[in-house]
C-alpha positions, 0 to 999 in steps of 0.5 A, a space after each residue: 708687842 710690835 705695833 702693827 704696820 698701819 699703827 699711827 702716831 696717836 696725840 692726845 690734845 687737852 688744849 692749845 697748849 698741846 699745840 706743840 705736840 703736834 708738830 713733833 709727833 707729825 715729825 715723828 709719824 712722817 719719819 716712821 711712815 705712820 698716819 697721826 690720829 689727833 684725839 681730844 676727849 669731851 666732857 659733857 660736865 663743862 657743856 652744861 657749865 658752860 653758856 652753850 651746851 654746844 660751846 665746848 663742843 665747838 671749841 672742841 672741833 676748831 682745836 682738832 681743826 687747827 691741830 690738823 691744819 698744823 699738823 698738814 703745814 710740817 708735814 704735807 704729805 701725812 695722813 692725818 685723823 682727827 677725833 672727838 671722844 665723848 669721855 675722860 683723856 687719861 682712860 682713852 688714851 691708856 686704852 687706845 695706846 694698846 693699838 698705836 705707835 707711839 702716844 705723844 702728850 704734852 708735859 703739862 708744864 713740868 719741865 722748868 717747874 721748880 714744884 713737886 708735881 702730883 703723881 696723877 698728872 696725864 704724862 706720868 700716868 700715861 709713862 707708866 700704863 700706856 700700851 706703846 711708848 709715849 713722847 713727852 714735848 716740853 712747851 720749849 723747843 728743844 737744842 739740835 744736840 744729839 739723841 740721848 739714851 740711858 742704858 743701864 743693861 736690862 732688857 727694858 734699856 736695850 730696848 730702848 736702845 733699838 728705838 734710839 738708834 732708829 731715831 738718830 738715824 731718822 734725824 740724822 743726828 748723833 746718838 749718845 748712849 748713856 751709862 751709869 754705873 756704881 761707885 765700885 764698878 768697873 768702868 772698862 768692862 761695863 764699857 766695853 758691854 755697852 759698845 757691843 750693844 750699841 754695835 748689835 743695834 746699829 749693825 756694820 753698815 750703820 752711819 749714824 756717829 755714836 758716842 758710848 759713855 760710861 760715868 759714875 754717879 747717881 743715874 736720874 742726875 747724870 742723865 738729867 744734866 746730860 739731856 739738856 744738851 740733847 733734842 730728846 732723851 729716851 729712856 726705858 719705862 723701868 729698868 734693872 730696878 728692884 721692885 715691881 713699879 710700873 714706871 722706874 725712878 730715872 724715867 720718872 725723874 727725866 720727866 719730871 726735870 729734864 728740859 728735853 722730850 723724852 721718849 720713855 719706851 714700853 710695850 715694845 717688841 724687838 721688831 722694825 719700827 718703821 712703816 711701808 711709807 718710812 722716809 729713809 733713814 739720814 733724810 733731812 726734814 724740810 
């Protein structure tokens, strides 16, 4: 489904660690002409542990309050909401996701983790249930390389696709659309098919630099080793995979391993993804 056109950019904040989150999605919310709506879920199990039943819950509102304070210093012109629920983080955001944006969470600490991370984690859970498309910011600010997206050819990856055009062009960065194919498939023809997907996205009067690239190998290693160059990955919640899981294995493993943000697109329709106070594309952030 398209996002309505006063949709925010929803951050779902656990500590201060999420900090950094806040400042990309109120990069992204600004470039998109969105509102943020900063949410953190409170638990009345660590109130009563806690010396003060009134502790968590002033912790609670001094986060929301420096998250918001952040979120005015990157971009002062955004409208910015800040709230308290009274409830668990991974059912929240699951159900608020169905009316947002984009969700944007931090990644726990997968990235650089070197350690199997269990299926539950938030960030996996949310890539695979929630309702719009979901940003991954990593602890670690990312390099200024290009946008990165994997295309395997399904509808999923062309909407994700759309969404990556979109956002090099915001960034005014350079696009790499990413292919990777079988041992035996034919490379020139699987090529040709993804510039023409490329030019259906960008249209003819299109000036953000793109690059095609078609490689063999193994989809989840390529597009891991190709992210570490790029500011973010982004890649369709599941592709032309067999199966019906509802997060594929090289968006699993992009956000298991990649050292970028990764964006992994769902509940999309084709539609503009910008609202009426979008800044225009190619604008350089202050």
């Amino acid at each position: 489904m398209a996002a309505p056109a006063d949709a925010a950019v929803l951050v779902g904040l656990g500590s201060e660690l999420d900090l950094p989150v806040v400042e990309q999605a109120a990069q992204e919310a600004a470039d998109h002409g969105r509102p943020l709506h900063l949410l953190h879920t409170f638990d009345w199990s660590a109130a009563f542990a806690a010396d003060t039943v009134a502790a968590p819950r002033d912790q609670a509102e001094k986060l929301i309050a420096r998250a918001a304070q952040l979120a005015h210093q990157t971009e002062p012109g955004l409208t910015v909401r800040g709230e308290i629920v009274e409830s668990s983080m991974l059912p929240t955001l699951i159900r608020r996701s169905e009316v947002a944006f984009l969700l944007a969470v931090g990644d726990s600490g997968m990235a650089g983790s070197g350690q199997c991370v269990p299926a539950e984690t938030t960030a996996v859970q949310l890539a695979a249930r929630a309702g719009c498309p979901l940003l991954v910011v990593r602890r670690e600010p990312p390099p200024q390389g290009p946008v990165l997206v994997g295309v395997d050819g399904s509808p999923s990856s062309h909407l994700a696709l759309q969404w990556a055009v979109e956002c090099a062009a915001r960034r005014d960065a350079r696009l790499l659309a990413l292919r990777v194919v079988e041992y035996d498939e034919d490379t020139d023809a699987v090529a040709e098919q993804l510039t023409e997907a490329m030019a259906r996205h960008t249209g003819r009067d299109n000036t953000v630099p793109t690059e095609c690239r078609v490689v063999r190998g193994d989809p989840a290693e390529v597009l891991i080793d190709t992210s570490r160059n790029a500011q973010v990955a982004l890649v369709a919640a599941r592709g032309d995979e067999p199966g019906r899981a509802m997060l594929g294995a090289v968006a699993q493993s992009l956000l298991y391993h990649s050292p970028a943000p990764v964006v992994v697109v769902r509940g999309l329709a084709e539609a503009p993804l910008a609202g009426p106070g979008a800044r225009p594309t190619g604008d350089q952030r202050p």
